[in-house]
MARBA-3410 file (N, C-alpha, C, O; in Angstrom, 1 decimal):
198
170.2,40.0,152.9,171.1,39.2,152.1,171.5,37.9,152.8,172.7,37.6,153.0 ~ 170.4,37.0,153.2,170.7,36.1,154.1,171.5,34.7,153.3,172.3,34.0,153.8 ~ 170.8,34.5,151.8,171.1,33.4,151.2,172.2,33.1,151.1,172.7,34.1,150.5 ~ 173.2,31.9,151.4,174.9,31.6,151.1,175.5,31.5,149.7,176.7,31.5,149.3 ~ 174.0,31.6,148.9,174.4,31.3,147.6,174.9,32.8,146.7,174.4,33.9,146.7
176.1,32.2,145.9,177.2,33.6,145.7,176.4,33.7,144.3,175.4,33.0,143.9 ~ 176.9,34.8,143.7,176.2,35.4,142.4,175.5,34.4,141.5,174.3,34.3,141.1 ~ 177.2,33.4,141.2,176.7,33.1,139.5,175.7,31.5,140.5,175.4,30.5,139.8 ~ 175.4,31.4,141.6,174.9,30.5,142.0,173.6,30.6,142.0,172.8,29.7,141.6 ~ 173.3,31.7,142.3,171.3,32.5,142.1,171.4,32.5,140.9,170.5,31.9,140.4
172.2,32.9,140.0,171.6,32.5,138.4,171.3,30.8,138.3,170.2,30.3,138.5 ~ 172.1,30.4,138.0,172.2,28.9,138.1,171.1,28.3,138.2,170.5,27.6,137.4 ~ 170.6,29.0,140.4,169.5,28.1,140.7,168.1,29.2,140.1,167.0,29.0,140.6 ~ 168.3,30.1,139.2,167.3,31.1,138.8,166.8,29.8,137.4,165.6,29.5,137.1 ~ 167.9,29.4,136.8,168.2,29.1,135.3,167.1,27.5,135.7,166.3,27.1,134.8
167.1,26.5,137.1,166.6,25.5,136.7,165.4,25.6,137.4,164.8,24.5,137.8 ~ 164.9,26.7,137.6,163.5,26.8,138.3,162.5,26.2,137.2,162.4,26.4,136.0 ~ 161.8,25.4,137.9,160.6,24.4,136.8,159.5,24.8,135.9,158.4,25.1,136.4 ~ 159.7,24.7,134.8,158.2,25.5,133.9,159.4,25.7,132.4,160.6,25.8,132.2 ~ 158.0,25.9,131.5,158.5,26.5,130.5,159.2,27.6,130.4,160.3,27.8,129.9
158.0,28.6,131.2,157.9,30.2,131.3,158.1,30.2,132.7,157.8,29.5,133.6 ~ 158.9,31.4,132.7,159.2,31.6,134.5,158.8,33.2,134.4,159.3,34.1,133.8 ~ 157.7,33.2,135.3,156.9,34.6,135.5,158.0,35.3,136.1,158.9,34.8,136.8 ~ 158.0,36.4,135.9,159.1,37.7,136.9,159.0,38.0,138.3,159.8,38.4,139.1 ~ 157.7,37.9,138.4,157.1,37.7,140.0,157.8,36.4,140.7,158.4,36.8,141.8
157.8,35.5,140.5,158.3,34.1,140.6,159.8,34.4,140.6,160.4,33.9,141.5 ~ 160.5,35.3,139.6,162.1,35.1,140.0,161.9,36.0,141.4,161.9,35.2,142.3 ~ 161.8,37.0,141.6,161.7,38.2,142.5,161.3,37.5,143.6,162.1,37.6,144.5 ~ 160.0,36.4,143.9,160.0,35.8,145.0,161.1,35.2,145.4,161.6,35.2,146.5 ~ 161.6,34.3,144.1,162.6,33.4,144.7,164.0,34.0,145.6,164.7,33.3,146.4
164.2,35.0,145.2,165.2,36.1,145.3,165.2,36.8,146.4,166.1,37.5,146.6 ~ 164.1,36.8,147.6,163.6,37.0,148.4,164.5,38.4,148.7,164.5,39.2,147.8 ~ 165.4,38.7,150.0,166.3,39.9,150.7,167.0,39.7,149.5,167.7,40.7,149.7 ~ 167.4,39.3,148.3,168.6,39.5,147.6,167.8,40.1,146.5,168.6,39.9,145.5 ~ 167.1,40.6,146.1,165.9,40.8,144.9,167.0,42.3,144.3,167.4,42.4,143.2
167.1,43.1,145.5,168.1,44.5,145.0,169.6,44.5,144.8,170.4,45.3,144.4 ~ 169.7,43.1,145.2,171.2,43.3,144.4,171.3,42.6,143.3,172.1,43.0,142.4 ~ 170.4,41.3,143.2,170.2,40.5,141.8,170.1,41.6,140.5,170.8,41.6,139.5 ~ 168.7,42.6,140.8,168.3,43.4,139.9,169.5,43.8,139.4,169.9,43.3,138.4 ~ 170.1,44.8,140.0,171.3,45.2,139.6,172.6,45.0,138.9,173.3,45.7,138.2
172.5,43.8,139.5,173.7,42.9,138.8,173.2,42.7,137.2,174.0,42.8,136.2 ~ 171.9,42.3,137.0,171.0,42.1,135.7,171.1,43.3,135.0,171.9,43.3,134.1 ~ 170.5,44.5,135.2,171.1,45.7,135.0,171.9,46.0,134.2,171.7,46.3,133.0 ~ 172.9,45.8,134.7,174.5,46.1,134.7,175.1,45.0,133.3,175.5,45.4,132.2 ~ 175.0,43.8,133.7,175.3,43.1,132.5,175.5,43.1,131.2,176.4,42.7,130.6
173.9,44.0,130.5,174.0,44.0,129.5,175.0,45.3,129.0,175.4,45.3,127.8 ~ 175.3,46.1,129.8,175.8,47.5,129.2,177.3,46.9,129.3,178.1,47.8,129.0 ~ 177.9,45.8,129.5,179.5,45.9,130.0,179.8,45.3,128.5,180.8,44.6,128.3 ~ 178.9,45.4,127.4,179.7,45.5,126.2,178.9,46.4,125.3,177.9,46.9,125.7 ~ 179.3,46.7,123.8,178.1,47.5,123.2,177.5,47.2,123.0,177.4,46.0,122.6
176.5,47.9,123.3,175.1,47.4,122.8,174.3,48.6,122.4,174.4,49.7,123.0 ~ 173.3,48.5,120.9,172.4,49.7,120.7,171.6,49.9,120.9,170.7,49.1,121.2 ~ 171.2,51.0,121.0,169.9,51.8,121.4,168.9,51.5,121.1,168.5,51.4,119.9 ~ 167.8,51.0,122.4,167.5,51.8,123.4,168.0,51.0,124.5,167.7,51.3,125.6 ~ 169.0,49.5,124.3,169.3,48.9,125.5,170.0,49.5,126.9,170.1,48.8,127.9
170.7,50.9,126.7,171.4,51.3,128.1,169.9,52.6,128.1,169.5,52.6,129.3 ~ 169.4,53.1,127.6,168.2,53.8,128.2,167.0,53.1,129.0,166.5,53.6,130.0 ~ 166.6,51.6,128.3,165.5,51.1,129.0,166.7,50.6,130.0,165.9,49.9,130.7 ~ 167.6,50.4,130.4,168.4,49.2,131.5,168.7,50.6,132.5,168.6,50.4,133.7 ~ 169.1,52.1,132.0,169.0,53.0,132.7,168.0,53.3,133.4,168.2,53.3,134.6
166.7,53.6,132.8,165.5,53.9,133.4,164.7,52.9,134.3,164.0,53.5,135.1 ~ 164.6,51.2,134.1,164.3,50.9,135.4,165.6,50.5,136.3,165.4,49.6,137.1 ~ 167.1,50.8,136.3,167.8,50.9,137.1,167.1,52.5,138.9,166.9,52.6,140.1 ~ 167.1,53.2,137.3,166.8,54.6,138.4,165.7,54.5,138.9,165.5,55.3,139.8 ~ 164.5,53.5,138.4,163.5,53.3,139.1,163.9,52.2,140.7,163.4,52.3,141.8
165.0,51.2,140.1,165.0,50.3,141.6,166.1,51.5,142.2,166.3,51.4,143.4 ~ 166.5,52.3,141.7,167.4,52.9,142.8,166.6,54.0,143.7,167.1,54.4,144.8 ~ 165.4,54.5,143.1,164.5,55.4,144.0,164.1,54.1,145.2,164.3,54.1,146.4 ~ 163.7,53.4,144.7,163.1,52.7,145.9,163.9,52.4,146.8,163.5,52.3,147.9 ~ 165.2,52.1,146.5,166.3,51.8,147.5,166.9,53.1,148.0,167.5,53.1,149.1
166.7,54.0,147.5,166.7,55.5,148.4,165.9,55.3,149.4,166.4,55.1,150.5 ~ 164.5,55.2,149.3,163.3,55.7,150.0,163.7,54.3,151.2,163.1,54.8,152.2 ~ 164.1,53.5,151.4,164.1,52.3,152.3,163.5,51.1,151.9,163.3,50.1,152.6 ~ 163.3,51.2,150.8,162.2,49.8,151.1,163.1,48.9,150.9,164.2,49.0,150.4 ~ 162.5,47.5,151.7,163.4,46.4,151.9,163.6,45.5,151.1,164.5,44.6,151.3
162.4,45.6,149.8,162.3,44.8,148.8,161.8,45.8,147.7,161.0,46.7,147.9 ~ 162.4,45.5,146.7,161.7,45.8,145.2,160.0,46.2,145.5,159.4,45.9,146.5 ~ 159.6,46.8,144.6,158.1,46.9,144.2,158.1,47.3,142.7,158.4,48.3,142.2 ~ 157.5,46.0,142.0,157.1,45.9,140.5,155.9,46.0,139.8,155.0,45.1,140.1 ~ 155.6,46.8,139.1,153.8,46.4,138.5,153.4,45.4,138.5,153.9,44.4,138.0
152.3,45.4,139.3,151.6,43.8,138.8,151.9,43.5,137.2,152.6,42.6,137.2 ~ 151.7,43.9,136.1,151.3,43.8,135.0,153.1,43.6,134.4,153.3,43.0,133.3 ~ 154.1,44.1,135.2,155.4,43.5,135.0,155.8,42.1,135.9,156.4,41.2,135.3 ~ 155.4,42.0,137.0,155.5,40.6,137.6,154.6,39.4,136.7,154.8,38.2,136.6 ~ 153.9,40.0,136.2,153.2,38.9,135.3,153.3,38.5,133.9,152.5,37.8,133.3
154.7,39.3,133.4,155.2,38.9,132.5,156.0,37.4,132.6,156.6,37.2,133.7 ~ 156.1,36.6,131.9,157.0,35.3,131.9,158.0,35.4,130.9,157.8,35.9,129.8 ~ 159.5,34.8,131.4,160.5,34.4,130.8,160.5,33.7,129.5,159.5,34.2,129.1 ~ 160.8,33.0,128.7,160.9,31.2,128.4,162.3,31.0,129.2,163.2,31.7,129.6 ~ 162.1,29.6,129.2,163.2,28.8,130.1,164.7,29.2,129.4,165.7,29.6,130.0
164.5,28.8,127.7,165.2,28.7,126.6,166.5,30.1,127.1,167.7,30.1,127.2 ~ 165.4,31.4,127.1,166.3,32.7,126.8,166.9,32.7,128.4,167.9,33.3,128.6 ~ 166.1,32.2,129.3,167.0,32.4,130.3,168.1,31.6,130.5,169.1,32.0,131.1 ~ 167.9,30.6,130.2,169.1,29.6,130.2,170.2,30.1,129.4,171.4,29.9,129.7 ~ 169.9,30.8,128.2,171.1,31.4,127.3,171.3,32.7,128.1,172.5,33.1,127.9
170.5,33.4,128.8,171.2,34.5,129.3,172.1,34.2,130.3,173.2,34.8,130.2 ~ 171.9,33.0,131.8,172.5,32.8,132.3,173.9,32.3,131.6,174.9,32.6,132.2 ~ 174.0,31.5,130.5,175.1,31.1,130.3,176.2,31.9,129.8,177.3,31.5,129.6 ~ 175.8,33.5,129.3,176.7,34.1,128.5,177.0,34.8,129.8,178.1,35.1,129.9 ~ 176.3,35.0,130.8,176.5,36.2,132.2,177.6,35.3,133.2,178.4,35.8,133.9
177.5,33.7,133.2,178.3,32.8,134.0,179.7,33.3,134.1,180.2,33.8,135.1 ~ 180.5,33.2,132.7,182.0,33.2,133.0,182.6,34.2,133.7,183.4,34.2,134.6 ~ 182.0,35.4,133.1,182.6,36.5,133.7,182.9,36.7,135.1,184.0,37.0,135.6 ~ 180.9,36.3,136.1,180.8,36.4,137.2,181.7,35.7,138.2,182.2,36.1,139.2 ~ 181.6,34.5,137.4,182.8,33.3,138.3,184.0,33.7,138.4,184.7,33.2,139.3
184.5,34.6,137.6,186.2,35.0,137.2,185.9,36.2,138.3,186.8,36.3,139.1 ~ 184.9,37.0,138.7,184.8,38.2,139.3,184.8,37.9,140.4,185.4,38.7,141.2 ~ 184.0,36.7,140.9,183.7,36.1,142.7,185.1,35.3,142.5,184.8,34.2,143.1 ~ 186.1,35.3,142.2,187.3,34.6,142.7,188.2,35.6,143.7,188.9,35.3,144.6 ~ 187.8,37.0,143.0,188.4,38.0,143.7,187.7,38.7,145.0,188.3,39.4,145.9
186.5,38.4,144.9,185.6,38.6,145.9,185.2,38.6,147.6,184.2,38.0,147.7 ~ 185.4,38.7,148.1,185.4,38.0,149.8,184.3,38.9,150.5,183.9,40.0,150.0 ~ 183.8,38.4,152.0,183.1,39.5,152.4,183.9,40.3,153.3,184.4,39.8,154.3 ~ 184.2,41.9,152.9,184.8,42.8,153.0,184.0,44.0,153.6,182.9,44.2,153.1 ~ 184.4,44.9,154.7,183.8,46.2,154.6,182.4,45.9,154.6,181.8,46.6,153.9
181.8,45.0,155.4,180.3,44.6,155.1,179.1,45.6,155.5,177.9,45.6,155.4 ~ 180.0,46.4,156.0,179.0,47.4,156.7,178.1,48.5,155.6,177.1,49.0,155.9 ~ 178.6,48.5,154.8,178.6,49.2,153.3,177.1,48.5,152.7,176.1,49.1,152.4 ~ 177.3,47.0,152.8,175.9,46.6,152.5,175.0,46.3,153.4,174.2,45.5,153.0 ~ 174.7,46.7,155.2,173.9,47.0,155.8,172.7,48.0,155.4,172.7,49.1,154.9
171.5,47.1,156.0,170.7,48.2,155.9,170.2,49.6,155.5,169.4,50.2,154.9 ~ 171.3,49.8,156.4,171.5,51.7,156.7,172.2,52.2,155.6,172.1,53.4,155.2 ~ 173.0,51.3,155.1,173.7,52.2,153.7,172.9,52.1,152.9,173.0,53.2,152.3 ~ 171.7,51.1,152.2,171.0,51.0,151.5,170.4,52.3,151.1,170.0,51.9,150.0 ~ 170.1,53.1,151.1,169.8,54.1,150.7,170.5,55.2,150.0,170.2,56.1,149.2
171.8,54.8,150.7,173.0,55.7,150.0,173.6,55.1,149.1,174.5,55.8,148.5 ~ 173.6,54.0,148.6,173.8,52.9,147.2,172.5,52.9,146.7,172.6,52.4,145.6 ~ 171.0,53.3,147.1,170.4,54.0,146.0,170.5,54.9,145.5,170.0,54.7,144.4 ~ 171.2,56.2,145.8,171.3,57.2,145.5,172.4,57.2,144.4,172.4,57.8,143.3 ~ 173.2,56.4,144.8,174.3,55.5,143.6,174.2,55.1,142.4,174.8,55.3,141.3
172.9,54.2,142.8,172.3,53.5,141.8,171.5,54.9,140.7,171.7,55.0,139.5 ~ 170.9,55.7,141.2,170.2,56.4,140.5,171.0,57.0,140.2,171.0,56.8,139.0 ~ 172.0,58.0,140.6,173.4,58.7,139.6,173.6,57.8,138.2,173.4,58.1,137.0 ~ 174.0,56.6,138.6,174.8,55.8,137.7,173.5,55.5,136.6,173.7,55.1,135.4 ~ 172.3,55.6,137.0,171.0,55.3,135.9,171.1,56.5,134.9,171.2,56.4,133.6
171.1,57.8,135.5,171.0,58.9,134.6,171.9,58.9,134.0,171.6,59.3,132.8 ~ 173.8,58.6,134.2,174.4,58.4,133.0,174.4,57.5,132.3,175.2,57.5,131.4 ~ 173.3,56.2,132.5,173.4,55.6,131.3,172.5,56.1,130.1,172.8,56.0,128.9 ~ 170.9,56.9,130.5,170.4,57.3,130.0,170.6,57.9,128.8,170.1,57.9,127.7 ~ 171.9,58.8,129.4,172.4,59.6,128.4,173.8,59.3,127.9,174.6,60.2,127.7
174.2,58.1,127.6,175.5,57.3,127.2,175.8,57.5,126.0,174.9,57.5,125.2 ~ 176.9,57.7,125.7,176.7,57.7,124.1,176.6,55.9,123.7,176.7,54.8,124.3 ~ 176.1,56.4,122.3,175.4,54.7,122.1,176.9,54.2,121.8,178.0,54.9,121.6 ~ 176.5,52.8,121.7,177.3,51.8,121.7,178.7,51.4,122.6,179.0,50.2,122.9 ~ 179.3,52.2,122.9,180.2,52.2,124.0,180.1,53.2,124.9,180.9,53.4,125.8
179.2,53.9,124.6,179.4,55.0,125.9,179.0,54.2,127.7,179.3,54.5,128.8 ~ 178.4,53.5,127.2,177.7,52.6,128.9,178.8,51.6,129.3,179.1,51.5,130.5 ~ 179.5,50.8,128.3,180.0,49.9,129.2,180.8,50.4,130.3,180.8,49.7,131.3 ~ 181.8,51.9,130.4,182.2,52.2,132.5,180.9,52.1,132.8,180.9,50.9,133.3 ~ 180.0,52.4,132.9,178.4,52.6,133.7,178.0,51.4,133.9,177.7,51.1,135.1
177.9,50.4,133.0,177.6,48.6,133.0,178.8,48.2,133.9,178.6,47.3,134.6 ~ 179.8,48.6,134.0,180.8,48.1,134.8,180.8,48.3,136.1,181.5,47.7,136.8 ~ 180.0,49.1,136.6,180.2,50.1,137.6,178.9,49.2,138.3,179.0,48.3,139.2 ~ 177.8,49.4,137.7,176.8,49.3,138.1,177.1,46.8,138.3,176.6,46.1,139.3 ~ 177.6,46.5,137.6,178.0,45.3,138.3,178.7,45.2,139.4,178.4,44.4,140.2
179.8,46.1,139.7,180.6,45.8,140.7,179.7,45.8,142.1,179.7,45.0,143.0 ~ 179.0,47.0,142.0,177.9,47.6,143.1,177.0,46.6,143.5,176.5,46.6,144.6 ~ 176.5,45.5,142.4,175.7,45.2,142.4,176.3,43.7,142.9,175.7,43.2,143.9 ~ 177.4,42.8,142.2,178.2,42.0,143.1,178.5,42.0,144.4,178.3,41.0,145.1 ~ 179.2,43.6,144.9,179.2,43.6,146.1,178.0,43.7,147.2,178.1,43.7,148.4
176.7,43.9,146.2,176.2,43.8,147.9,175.6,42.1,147.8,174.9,41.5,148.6 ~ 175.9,41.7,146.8,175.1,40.0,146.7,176.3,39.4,147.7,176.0,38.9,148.7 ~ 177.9,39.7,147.1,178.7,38.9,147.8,179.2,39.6,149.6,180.1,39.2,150.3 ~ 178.3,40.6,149.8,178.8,41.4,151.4,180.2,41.8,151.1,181.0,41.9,152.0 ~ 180.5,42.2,149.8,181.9,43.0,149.9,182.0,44.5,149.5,182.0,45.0,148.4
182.1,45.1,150.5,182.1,46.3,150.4,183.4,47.2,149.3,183.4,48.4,148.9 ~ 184.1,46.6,149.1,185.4,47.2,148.3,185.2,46.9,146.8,186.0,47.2,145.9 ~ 184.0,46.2,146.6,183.6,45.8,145.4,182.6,47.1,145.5,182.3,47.8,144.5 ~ 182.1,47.4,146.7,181.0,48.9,146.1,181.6,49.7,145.8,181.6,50.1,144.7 ~ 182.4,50.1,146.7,184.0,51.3,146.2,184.2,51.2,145.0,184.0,52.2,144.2
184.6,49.8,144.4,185.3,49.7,143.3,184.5,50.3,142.3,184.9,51.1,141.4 ~ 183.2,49.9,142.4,182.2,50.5,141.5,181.7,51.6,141.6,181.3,52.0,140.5 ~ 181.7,52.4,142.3,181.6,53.7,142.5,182.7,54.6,141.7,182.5,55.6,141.0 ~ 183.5,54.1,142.0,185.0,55.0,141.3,185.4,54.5,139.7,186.5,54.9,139.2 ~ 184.7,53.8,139.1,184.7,53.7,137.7,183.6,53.9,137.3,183.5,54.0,136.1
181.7,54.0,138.3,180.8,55.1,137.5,181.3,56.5,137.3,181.0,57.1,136.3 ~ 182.3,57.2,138.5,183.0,58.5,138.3,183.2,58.5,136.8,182.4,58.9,136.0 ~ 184.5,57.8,136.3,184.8,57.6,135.7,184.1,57.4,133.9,184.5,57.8,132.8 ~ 183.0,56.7,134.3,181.5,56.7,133.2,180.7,57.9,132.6,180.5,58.4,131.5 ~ 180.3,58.4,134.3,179.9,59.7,134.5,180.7,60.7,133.6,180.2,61.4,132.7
181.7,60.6,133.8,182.6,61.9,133.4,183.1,61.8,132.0,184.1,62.3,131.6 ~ 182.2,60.8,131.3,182.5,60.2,129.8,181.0,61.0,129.2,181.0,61.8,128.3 ~ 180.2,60.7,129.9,178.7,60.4,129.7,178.5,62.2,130.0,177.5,62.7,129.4 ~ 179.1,63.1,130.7,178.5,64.5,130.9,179.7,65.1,129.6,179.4,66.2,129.0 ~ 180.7,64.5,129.2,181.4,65.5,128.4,180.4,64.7,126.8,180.4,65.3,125.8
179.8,63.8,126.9,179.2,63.3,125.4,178.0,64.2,125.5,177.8,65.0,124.6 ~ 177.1,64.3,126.9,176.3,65.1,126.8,176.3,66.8,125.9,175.7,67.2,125.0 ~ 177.5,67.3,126.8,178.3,68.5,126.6,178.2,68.9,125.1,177.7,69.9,124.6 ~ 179.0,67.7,124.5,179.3,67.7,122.9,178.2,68.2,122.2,178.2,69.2,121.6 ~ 177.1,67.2,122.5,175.2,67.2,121.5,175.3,69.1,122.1,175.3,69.9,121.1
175.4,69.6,123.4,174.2,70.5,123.3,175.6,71.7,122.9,175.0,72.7,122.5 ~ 176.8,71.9,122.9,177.3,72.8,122.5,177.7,72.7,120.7,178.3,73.6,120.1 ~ 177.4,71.5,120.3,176.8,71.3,118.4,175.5,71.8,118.6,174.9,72.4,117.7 ~ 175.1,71.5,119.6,173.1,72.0,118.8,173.0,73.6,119.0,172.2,74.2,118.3 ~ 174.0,74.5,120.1,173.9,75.2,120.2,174.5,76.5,119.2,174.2,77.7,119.2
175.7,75.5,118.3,176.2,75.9,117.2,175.4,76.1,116.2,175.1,77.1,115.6 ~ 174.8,75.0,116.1,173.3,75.2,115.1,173.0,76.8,115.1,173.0,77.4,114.0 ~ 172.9,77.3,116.2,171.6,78.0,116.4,172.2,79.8,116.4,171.4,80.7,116.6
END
């Protein structure tokens, strides 16, 4: 996490990178040591309002894919060739960054680097394990609001390791609890109705 530049600043300089199309390979390079907390933060975004199905399942399921890898150690992402060589348009990125801006900016006011030890190295694998908890409850969210604690959770975690604040991972941690424990009692509901069925 060597770069000085704070969250909504890698969007920014994500948003005026040159071309029509911006291949996904190309953001990920650019993103270089910060590639696992950007992901995340992207992640996280879409679920912190409703959104329908299948948006918190596919944002779940390659969440819990970058969160295995951040279990296992690796220092950087690893993406399909055949997904790095997908391209953006400039257009949707520029509108994605601009609806993702306000929020972030209002969030890095409260932000500082905190508890930094939390986003060393060595914890990285235990904020994968994080990350992948918090993927499986989104998978199973109830639609439309059941993800936004989970989309909340998974931003804070994902701020804090861009901004080195560790009280921002806390923070996210203790309202995935909170997600989670939305997300196993919705579970609960489906299989003791399906179980009524029967």
């Amino acid at each position: 996490m060597s770069s000085p530049l704070r969250t909504s600043g890698l969007l920014t300089a994500l948003a005026a990178l040159p071309g029509d199309r911006i291949l996904v390979g190309t953001i990920v390079a650019a993103l270089k040591d910060r590639a696992y907390a950007l992901l995340v933060v992207l992640l996280g975004l879409p679920n912190c309002l409703p959104m329908p199905p299948p948006i918190p399942l596919v944002c779940g399921l390659v969440l819990a894919f970058v969160g295995m890898q951040m279990l296992a150690g690796r220092a950087t992402p690893w993406l399909p060739q055949r997904l790095l060589q997908k391209s953006i348009g400039k257009p949707e990125l520029a509108k994605a960054v601009g609806r993702a801006l306000p929020p972030l900016v209002w969030l890095e006011r409260f932000s500082r680097p905190r508890l930094t030890m939390l986003g060393s190295p060595v914890a990285v694998p235990v904020l994968g394990l994080v990350m992948l908890i918090l993927a499986l409850g989104l998978i199973v969210a109830a639609p439309f609001i059941g993800q936004i604690p989970l989309g909340l959770a998974v931003c804070l975690v994902g701020l804090g390791l861009v901004e080195r604040d560790g009280l921002f991972m806390i923070a996210g941690a203790l309202v995935g609890v909170v997600g989670l424990l939305l997300s196993a009692g919705f579970a609960y509901a489906i299989v003791s109705g399906i179980a009524e069925l029967f």
